[in-house]
C-alpha positions in Angstrom: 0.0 0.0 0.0 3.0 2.4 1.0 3.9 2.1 -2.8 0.7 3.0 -4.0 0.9 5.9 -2.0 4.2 7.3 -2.7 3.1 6.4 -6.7 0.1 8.4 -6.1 -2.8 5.7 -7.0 -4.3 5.4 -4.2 -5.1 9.8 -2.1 -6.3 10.1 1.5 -9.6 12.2 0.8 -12.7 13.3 2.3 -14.8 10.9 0.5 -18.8 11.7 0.6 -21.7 9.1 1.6 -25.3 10.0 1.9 -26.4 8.6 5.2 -30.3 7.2 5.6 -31.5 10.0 6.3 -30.6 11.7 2.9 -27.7 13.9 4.3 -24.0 13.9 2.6 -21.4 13.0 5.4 -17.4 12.9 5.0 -15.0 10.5 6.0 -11.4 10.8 5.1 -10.5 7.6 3.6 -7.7 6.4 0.6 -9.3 6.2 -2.5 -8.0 4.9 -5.7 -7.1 8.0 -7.7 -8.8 7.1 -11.0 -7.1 10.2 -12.6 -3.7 8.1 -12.7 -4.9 5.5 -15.1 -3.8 5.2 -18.6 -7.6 5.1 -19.6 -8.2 8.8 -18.5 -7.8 10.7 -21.8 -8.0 14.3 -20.3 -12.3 14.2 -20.4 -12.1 15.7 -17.0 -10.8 19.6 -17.4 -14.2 20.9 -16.3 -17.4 20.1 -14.4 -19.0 20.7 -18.1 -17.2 17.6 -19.3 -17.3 16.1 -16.2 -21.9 16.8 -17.1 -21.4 15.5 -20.4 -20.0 11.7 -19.3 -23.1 11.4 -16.2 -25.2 12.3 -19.6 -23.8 9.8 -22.0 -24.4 7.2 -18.9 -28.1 8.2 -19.6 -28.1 10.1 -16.3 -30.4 13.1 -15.9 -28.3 15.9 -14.6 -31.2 17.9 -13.2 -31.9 15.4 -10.5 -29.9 16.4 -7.1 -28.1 13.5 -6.9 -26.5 13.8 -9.9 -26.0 17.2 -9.5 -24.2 15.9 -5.9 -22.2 13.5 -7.9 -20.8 15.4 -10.8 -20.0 18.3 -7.8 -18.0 15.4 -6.0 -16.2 13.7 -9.2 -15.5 18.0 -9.7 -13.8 18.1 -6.7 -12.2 14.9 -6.6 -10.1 16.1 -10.0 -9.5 19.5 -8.2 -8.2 18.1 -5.3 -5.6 15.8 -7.4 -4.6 18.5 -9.9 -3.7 20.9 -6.5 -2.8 18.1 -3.6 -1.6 14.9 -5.0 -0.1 15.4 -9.1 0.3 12.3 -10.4 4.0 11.4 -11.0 4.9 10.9 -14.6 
């Protein structure tokens, strides 16, 4: 795991959950940072392009889920491109 780490795959990060009650809560966890694969071909720059895969997934973007979801994957790229570049 310590490799992982130091390669940056897996990031510590507040990862979201929506409890039973329908509330989003935190919990800093590692999390595989999807951002390092060889599959990611730059699609993520902005939370327009970010809209546009949750639509070709035949997801409705107006629901508030969604909306929650595309936010969070948002963030998630934010917080790699700032906090954790990928080594190359």
């Amino acid at each position: 795991m310590e490799e992982c780490i130091n390669d940056k795959l897996i990031v510590k990060y507040k990862t979201p959950y929506k409890t039973s009650e329908g509330k989003v809560e935190y919990k800093s966890e590692y999390v595989i940072n999807w951002l390092s694969h060889p599959i990611n071909d730059g699609f993520t720059k902005t939370e327009d392009n970010v809209s546009e895969k949750f639509k070709e997934h035949n997801k409705s973007i107006d629901d508030w889920s969604v909306k929650l979801k595309i936010k969070n994957t948002f963030d998630f790229i934010q917080f790699v491109k700032n906090k954790a570049p990928i080594n190359n």
